[in-house]
PyMOL Python script that loads the backbone (N, CA, C, O; Angstrom):
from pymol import cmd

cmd.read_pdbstr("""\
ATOM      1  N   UNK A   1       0.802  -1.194   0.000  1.00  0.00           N
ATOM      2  CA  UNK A   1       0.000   0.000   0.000  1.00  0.00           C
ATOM      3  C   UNK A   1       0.847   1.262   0.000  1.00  0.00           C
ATOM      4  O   UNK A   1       0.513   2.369  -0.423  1.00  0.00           O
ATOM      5  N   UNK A   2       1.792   0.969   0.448  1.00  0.00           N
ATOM      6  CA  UNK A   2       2.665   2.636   0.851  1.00  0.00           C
ATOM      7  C   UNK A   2       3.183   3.365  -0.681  1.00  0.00           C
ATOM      8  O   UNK A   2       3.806   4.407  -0.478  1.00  0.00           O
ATOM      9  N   UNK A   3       3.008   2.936  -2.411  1.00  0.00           N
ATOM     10  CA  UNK A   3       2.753   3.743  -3.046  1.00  0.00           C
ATOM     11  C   UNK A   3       1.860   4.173  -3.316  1.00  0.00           C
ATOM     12  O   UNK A   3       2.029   5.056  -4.157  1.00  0.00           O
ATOM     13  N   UNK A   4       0.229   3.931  -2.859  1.00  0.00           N
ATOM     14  CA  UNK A   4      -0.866   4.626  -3.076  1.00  0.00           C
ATOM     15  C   UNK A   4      -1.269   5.466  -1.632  1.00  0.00           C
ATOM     16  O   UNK A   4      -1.765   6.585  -1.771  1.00  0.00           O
ATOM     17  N   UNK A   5      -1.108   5.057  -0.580  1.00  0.00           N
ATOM     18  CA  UNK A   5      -1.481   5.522   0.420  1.00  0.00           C
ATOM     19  C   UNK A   5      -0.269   6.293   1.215  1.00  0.00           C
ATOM     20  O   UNK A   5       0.910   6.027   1.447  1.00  0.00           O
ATOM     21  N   UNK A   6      -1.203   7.442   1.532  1.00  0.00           N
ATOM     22  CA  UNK A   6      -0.056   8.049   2.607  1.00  0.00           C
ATOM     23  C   UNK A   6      -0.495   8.383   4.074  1.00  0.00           C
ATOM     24  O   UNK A   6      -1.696   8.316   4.336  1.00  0.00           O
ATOM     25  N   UNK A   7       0.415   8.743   5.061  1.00  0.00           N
ATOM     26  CA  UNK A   7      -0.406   9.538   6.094  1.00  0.00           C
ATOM     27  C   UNK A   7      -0.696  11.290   6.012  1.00  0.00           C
ATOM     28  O   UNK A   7       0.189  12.056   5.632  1.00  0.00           O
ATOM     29  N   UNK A   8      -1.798  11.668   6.349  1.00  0.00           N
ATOM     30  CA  UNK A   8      -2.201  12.628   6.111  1.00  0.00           C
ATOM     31  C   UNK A   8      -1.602  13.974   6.975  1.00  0.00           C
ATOM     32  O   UNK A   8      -1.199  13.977   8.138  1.00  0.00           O
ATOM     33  N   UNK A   9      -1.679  15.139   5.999  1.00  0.00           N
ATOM     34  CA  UNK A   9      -0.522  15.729   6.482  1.00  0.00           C
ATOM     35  C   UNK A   9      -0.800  16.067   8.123  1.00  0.00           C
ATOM     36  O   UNK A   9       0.224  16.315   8.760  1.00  0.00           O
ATOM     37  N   UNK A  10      -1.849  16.096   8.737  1.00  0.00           N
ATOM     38  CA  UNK A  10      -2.308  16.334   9.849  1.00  0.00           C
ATOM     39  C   UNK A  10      -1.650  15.070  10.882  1.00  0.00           C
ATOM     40  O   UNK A  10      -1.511  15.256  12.091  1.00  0.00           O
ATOM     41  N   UNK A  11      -1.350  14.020  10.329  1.00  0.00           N
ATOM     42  CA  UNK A  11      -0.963  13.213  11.139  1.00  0.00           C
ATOM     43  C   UNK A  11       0.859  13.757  11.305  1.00  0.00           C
ATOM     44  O   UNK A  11       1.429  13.900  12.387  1.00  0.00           O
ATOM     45  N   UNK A  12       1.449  13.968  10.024  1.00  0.00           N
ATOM     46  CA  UNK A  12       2.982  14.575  10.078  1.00  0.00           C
ATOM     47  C   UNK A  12       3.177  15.685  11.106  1.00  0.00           C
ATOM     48  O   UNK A  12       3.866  15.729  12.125  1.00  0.00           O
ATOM     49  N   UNK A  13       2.353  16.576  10.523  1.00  0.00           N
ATOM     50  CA  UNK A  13       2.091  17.970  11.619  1.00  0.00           C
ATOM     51  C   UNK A  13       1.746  17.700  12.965  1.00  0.00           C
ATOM     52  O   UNK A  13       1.830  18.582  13.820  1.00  0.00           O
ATOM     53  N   UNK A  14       1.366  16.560  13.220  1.00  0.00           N
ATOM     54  CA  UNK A  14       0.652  15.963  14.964  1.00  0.00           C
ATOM     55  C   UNK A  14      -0.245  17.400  15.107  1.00  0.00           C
ATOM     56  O   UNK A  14       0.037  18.200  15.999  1.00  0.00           O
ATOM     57  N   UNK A  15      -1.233  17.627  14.250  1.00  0.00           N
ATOM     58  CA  UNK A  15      -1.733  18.858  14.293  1.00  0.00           C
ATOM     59  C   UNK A  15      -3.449  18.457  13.818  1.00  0.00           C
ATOM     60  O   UNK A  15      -3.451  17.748  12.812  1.00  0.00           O
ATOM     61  N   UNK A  16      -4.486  18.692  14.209  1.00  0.00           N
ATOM     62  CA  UNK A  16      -5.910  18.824  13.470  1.00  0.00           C
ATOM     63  C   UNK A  16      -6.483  17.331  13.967  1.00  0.00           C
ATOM     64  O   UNK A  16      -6.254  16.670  14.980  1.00  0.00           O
ATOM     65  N   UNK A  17      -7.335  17.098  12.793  1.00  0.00           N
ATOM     66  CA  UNK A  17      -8.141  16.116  12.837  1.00  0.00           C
ATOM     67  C   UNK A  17      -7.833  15.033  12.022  1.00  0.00           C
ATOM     68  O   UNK A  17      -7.294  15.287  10.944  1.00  0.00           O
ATOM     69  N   UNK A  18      -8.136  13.521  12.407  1.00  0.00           N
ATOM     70  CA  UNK A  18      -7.888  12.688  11.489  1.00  0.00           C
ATOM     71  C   UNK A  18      -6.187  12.108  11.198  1.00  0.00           C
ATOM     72  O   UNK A  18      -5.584  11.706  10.202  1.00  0.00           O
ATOM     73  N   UNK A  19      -5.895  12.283  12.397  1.00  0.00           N
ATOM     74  CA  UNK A  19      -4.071  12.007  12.165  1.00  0.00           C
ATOM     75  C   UNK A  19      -3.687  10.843  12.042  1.00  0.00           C
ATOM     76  O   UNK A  19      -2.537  10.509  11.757  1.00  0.00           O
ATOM     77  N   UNK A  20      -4.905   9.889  12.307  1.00  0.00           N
ATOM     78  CA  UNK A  20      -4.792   8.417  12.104  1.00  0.00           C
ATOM     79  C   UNK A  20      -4.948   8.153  10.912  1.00  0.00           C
ATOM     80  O   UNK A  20      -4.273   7.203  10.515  1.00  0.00           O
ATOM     81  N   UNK A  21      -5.675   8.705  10.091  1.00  0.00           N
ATOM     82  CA  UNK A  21      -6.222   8.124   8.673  1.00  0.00           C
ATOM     83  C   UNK A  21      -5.069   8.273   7.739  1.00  0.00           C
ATOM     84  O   UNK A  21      -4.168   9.071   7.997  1.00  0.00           O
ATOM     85  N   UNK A  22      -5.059   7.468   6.563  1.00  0.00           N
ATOM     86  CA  UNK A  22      -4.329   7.439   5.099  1.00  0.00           C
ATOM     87  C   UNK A  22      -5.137   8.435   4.121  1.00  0.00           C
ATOM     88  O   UNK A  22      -6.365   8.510   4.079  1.00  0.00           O
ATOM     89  N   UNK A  23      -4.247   9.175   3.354  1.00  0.00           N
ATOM     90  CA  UNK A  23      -4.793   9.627   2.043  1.00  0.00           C
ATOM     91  C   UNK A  23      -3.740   8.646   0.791  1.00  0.00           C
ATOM     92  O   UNK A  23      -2.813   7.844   0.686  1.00  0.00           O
ATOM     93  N   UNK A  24      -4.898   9.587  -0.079  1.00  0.00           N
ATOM     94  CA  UNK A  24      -4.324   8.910  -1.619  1.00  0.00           C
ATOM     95  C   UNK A  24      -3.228   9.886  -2.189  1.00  0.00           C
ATOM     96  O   UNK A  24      -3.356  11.095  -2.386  1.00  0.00           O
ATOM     97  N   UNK A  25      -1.967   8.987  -2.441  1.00  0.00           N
ATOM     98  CA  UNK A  25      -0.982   9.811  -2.456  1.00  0.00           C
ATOM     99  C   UNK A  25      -0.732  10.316  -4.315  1.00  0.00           C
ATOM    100  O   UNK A  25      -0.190   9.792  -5.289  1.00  0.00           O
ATOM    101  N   UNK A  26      -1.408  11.483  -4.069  1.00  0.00           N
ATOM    102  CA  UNK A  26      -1.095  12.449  -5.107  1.00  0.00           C
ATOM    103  C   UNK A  26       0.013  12.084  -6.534  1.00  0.00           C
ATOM    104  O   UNK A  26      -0.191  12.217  -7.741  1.00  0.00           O
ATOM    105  N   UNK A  27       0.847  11.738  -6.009  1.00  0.00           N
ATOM    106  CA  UNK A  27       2.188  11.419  -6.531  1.00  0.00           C
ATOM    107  C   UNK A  27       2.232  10.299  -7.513  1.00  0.00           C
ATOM    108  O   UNK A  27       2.964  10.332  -8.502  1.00  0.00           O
ATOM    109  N   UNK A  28       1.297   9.128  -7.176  1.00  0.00           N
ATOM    110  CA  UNK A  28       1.184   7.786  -7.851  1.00  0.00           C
ATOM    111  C   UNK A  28       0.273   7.732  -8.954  1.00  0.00           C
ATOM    112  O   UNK A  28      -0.861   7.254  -8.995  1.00  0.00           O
ATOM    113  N   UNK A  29       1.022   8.360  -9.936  1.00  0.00           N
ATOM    114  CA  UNK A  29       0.685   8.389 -11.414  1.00  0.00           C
ATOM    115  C   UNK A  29       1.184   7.631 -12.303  1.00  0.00           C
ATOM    116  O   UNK A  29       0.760   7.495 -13.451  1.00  0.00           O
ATOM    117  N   UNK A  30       2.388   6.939 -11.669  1.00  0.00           N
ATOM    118  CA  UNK A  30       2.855   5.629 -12.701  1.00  0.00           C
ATOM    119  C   UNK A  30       1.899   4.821 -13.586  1.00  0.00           C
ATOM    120  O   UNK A  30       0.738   4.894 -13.182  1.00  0.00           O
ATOM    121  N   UNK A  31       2.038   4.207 -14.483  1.00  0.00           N
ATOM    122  CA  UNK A  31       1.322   2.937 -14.976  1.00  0.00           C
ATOM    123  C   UNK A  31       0.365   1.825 -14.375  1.00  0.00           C
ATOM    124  O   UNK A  31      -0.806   1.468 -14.511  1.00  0.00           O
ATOM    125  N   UNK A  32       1.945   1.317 -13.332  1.00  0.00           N
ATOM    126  CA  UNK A  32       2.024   0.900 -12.280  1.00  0.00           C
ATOM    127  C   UNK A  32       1.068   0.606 -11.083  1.00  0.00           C
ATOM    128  O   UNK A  32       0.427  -0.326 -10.598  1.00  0.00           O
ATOM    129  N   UNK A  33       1.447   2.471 -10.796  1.00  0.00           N
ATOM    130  CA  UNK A  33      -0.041   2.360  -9.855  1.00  0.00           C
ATOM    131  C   UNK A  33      -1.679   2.769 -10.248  1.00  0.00           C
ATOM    132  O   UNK A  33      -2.732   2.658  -9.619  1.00  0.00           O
ATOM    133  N   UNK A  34      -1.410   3.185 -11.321  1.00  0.00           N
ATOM    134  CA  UNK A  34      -2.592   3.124 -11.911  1.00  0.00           C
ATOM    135  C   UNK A  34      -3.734   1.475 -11.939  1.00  0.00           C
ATOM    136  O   UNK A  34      -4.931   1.196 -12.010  1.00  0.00           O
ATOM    137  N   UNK A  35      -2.469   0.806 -11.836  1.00  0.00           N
ATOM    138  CA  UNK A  35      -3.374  -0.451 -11.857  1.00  0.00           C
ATOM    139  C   UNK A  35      -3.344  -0.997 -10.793  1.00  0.00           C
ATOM    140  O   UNK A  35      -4.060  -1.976 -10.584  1.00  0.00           O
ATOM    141  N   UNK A  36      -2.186  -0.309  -9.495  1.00  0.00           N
ATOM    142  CA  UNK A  36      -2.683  -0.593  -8.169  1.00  0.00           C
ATOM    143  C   UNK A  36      -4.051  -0.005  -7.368  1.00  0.00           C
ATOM    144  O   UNK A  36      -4.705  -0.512  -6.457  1.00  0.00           O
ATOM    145  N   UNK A  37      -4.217   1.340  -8.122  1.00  0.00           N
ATOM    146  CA  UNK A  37      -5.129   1.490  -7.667  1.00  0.00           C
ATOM    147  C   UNK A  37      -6.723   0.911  -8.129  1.00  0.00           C
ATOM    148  O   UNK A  37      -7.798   0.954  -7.530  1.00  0.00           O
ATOM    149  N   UNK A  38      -6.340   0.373  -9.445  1.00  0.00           N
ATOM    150  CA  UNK A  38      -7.774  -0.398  -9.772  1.00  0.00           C
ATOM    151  C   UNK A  38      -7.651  -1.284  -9.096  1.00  0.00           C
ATOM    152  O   UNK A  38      -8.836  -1.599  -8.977  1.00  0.00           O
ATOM    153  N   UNK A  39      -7.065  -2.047  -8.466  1.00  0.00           N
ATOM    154  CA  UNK A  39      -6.830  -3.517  -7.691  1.00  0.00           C
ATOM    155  C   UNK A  39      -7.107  -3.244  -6.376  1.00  0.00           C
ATOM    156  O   UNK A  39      -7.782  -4.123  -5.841  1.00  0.00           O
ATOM    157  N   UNK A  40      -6.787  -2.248  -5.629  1.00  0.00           N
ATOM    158  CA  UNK A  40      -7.293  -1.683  -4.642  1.00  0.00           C
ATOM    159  C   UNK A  40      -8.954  -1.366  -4.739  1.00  0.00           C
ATOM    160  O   UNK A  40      -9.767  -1.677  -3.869  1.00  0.00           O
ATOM    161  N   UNK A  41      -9.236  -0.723  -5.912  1.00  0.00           N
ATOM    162  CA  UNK A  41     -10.613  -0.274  -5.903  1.00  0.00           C
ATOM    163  C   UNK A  41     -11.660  -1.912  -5.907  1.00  0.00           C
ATOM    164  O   UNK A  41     -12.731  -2.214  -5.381  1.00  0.00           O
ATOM    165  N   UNK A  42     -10.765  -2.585  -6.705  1.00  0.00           N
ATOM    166  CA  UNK A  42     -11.708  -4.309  -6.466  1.00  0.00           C
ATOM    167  C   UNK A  42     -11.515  -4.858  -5.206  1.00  0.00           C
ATOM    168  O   UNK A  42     -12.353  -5.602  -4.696  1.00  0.00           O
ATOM    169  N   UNK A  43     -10.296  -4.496  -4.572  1.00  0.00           N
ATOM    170  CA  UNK A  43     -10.365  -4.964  -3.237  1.00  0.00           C
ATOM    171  C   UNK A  43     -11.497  -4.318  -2.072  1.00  0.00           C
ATOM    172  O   UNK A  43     -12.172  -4.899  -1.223  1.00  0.00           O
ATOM    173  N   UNK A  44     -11.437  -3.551  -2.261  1.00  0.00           N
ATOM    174  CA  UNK A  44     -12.355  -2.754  -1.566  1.00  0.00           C
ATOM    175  C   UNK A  44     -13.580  -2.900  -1.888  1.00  0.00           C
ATOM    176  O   UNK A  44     -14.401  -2.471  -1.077  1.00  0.00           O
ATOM    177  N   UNK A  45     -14.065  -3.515  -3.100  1.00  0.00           N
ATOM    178  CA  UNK A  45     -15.743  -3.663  -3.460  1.00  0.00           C
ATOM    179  C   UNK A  45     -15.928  -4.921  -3.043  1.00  0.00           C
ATOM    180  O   UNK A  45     -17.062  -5.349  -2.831  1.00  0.00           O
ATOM    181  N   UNK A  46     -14.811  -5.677  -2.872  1.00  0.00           N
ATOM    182  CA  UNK A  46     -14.790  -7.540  -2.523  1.00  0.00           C
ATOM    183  C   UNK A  46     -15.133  -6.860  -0.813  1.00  0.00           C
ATOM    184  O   UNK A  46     -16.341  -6.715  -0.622  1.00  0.00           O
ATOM    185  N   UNK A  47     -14.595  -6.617  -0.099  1.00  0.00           N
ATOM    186  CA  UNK A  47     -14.421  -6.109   1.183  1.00  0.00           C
ATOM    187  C   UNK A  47     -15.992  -5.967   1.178  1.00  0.00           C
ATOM    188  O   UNK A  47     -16.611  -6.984   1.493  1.00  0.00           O
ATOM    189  N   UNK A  48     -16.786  -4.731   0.833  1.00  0.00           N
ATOM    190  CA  UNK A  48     -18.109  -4.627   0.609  1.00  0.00           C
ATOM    191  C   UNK A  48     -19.349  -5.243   0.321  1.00  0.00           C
ATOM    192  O   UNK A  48     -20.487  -4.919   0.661  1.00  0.00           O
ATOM    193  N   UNK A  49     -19.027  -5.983  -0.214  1.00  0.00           N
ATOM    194  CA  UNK A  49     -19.507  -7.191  -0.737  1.00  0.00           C
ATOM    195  C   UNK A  49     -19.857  -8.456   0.181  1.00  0.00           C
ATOM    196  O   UNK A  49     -20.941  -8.911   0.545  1.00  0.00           O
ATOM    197  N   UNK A  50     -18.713  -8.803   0.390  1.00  0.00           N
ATOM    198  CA  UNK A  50     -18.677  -9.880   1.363  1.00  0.00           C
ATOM    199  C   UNK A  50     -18.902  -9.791   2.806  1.00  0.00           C
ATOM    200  O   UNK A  50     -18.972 -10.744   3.582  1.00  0.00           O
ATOM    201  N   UNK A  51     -19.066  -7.823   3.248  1.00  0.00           N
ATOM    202  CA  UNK A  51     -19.294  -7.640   4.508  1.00  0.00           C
ATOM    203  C   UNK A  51     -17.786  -8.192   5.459  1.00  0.00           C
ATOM    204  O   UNK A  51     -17.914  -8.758   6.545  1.00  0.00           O
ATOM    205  N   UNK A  52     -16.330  -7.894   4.793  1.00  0.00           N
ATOM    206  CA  UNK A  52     -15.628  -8.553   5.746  1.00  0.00           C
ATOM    207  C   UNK A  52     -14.477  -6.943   6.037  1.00  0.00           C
ATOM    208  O   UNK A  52     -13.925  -6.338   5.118  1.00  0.00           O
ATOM    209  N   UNK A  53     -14.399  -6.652   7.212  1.00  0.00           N
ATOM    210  CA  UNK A  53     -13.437  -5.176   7.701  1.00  0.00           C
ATOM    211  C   UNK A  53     -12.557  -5.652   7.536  1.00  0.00           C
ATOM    212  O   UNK A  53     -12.097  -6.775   7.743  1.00  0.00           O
ATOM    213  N   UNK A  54     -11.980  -4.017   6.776  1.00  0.00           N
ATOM    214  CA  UNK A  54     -10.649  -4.263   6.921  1.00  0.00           C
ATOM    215  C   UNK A  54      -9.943  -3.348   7.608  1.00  0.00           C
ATOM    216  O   UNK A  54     -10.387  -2.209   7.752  1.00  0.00           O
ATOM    217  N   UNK A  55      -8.964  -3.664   8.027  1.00  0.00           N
ATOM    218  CA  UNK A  55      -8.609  -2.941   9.612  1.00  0.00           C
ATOM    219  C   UNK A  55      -7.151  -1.377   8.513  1.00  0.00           C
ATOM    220  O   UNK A  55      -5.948  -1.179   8.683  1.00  0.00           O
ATOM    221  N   UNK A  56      -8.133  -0.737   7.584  1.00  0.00           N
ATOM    222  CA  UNK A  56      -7.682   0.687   7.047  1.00  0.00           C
ATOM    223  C   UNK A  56      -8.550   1.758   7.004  1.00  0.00           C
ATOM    224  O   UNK A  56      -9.685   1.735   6.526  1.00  0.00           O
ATOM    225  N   UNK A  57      -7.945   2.774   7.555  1.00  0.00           N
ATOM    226  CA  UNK A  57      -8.547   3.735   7.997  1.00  0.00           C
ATOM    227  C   UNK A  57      -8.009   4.888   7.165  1.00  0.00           C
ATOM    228  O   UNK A  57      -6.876   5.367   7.118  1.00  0.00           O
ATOM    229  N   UNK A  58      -9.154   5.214   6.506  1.00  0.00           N
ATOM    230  CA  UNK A  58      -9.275   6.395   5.007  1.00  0.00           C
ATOM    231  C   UNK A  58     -10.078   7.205   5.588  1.00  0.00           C
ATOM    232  O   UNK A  58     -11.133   6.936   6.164  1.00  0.00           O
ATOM    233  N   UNK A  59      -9.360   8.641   5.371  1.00  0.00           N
ATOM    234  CA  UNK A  59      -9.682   9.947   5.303  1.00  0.00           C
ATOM    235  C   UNK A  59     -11.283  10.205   5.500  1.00  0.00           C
ATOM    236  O   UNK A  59     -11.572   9.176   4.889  1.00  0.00           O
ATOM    237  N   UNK A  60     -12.091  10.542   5.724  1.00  0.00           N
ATOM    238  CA  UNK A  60     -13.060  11.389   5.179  1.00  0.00           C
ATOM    239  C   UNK A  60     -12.819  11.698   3.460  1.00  0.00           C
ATOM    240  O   UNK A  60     -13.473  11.246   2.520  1.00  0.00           O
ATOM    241  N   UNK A  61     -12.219  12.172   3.448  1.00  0.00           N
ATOM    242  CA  UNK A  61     -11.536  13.252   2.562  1.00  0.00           C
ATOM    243  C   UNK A  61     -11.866  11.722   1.113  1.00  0.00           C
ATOM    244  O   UNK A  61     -12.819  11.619   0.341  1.00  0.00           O
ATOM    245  N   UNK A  62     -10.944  11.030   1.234  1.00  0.00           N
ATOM    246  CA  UNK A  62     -10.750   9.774   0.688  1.00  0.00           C
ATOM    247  C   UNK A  62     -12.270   9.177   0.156  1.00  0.00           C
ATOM    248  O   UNK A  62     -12.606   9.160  -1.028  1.00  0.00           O
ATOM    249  N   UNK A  63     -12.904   8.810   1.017  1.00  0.00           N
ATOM    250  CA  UNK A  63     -14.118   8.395   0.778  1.00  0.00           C
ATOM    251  C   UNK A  63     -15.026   9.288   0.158  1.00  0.00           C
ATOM    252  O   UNK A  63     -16.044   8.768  -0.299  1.00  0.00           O
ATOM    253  N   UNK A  64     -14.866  10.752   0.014  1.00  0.00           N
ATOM    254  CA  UNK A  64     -15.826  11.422  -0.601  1.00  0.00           C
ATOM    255  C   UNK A  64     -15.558  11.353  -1.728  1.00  0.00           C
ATOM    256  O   UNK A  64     -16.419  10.864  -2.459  1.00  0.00           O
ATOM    257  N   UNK A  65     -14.021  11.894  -2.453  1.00  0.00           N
ATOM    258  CA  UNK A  65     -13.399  11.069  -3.713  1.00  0.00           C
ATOM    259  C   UNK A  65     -14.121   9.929  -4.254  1.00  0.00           C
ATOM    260  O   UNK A  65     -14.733  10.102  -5.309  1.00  0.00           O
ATOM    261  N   UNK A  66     -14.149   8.376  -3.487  1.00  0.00           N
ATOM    262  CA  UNK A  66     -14.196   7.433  -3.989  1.00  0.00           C
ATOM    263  C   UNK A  66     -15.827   7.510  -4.668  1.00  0.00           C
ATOM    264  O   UNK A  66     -16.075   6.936  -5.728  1.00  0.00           O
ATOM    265  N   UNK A  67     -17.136   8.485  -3.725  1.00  0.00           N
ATOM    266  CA  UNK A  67     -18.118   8.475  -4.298  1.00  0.00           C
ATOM    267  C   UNK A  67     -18.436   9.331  -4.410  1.00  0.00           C
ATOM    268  O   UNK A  67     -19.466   9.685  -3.838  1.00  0.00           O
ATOM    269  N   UNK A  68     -17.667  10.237  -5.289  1.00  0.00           N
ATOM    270  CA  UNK A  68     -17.544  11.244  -6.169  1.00  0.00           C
ATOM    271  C   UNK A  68     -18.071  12.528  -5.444  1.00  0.00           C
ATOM    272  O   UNK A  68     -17.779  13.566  -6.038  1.00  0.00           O
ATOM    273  N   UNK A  69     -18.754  12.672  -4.339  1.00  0.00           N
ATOM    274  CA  UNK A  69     -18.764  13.962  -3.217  1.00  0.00           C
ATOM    275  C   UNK A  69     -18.440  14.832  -3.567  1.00  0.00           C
ATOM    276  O   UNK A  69     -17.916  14.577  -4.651  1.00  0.00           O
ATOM    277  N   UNK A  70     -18.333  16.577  -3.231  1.00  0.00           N
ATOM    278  CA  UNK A  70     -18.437  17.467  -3.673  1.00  0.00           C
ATOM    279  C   UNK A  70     -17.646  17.463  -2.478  1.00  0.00           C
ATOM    280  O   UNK A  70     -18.060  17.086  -1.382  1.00  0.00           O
ATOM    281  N   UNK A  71     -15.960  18.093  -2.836  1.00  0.00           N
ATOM    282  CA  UNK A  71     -15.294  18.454  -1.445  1.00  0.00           C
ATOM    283  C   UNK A  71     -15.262  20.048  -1.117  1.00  0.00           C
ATOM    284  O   UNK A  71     -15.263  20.907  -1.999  1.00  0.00           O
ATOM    285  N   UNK A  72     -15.239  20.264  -0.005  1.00  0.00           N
ATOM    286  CA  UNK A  72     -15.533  21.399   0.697  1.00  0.00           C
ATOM    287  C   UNK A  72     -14.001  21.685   1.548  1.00  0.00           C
ATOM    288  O   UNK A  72     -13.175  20.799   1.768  1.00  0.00           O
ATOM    289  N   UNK A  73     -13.869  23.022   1.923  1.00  0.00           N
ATOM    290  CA  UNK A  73     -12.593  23.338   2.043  1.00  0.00           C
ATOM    291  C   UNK A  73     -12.396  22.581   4.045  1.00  0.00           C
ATOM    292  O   UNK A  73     -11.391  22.446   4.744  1.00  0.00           O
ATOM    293  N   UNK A  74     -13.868  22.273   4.314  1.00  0.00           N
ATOM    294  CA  UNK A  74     -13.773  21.659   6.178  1.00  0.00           C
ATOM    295  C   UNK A  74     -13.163  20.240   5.642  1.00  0.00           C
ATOM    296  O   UNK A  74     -12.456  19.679   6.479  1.00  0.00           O
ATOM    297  N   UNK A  75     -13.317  19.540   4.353  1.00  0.00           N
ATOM    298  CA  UNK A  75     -13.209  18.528   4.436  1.00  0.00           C
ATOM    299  C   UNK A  75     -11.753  18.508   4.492  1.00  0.00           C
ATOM    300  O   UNK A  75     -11.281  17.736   5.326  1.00  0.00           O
ATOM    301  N   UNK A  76     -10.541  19.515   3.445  1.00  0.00           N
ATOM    302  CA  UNK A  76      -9.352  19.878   3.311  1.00  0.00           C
ATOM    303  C   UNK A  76      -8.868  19.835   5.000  1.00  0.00           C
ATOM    304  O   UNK A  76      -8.075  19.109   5.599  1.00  0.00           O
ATOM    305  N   UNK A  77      -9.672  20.875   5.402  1.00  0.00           N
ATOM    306  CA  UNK A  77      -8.930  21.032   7.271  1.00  0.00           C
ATOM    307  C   UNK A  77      -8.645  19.644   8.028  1.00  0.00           C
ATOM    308  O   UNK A  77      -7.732  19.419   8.822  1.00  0.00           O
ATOM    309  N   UNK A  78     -10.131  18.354   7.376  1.00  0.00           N
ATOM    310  CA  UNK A  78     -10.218  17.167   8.083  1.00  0.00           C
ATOM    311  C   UNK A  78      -8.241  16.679   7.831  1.00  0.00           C
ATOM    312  O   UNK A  78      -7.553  16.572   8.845  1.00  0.00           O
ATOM    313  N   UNK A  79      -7.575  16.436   6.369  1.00  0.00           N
ATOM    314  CA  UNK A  79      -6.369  15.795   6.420  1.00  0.00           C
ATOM    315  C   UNK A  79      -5.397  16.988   6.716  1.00  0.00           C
ATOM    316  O   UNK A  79      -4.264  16.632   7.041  1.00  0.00           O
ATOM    317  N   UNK A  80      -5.604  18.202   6.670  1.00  0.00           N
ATOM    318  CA  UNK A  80      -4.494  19.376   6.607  1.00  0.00           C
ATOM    319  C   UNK A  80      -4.871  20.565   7.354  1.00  0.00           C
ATOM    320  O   UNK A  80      -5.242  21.512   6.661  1.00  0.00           O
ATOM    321  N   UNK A  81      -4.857  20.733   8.669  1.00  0.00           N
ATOM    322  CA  UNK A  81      -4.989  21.817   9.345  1.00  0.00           C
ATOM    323  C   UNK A  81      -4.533  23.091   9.094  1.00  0.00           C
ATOM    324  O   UNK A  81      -5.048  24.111   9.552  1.00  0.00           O
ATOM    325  N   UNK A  82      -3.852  23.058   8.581  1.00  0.00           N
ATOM    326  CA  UNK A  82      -2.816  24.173   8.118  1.00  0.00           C
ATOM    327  C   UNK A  82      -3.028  24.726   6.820  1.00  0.00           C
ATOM    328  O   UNK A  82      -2.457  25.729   6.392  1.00  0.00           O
ATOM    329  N   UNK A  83      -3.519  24.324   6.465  1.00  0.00           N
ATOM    330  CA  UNK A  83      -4.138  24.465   4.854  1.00  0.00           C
ATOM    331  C   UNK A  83      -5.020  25.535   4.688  1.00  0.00           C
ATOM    332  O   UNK A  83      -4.974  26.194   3.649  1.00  0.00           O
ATOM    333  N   UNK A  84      -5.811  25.793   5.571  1.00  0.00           N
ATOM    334  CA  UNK A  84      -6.718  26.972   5.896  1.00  0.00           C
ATOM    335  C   UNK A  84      -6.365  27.948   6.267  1.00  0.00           C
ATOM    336  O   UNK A  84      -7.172  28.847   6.504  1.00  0.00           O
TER     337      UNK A  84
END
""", "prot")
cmd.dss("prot")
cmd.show_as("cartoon", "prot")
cmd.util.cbc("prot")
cmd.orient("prot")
């Protein structure tokens, strides 16, 4: 996971909200992870599916992305305190 996922900058900063959670790391535009992240995205619908947790903890922020949500600048403060 550690080329798609990162910790959020609020967790680096030990600052805000959400310092536990992973974001999607910006950066992973390779080929590569392009198809990690489709493999991730099936993992995660298998996860759903089957009703079985998985012990990763995504953003707010993350999950509004995944179903297409309209982000708002509180949601920004949720991974980046400082940002505001």
């Amino acid at each position: 996971m550690a080329p798609l996922l990162i910790k959020s900058p609020n967790n680096k900063n030990e600052h805000g909200i959400n310092r536990d959670c992973l974001i999607l790391d910006s950066r992973s535009k390779t080929p590569a992870h392009q198809f990690m992240f489709k493999y991730f995205g099936g993992f995660l619908a298998y996860c759903f599916l089957t009703k079985s947790p998985i012990p990763l903890n995504l953003a707010p922020w993350v999950w509004k992305q995944i179903l297409q949500e309209e982000l708002t600048l509180t949601d920004l403060e949720g991974i980046d305190a400082y940002s505001g």
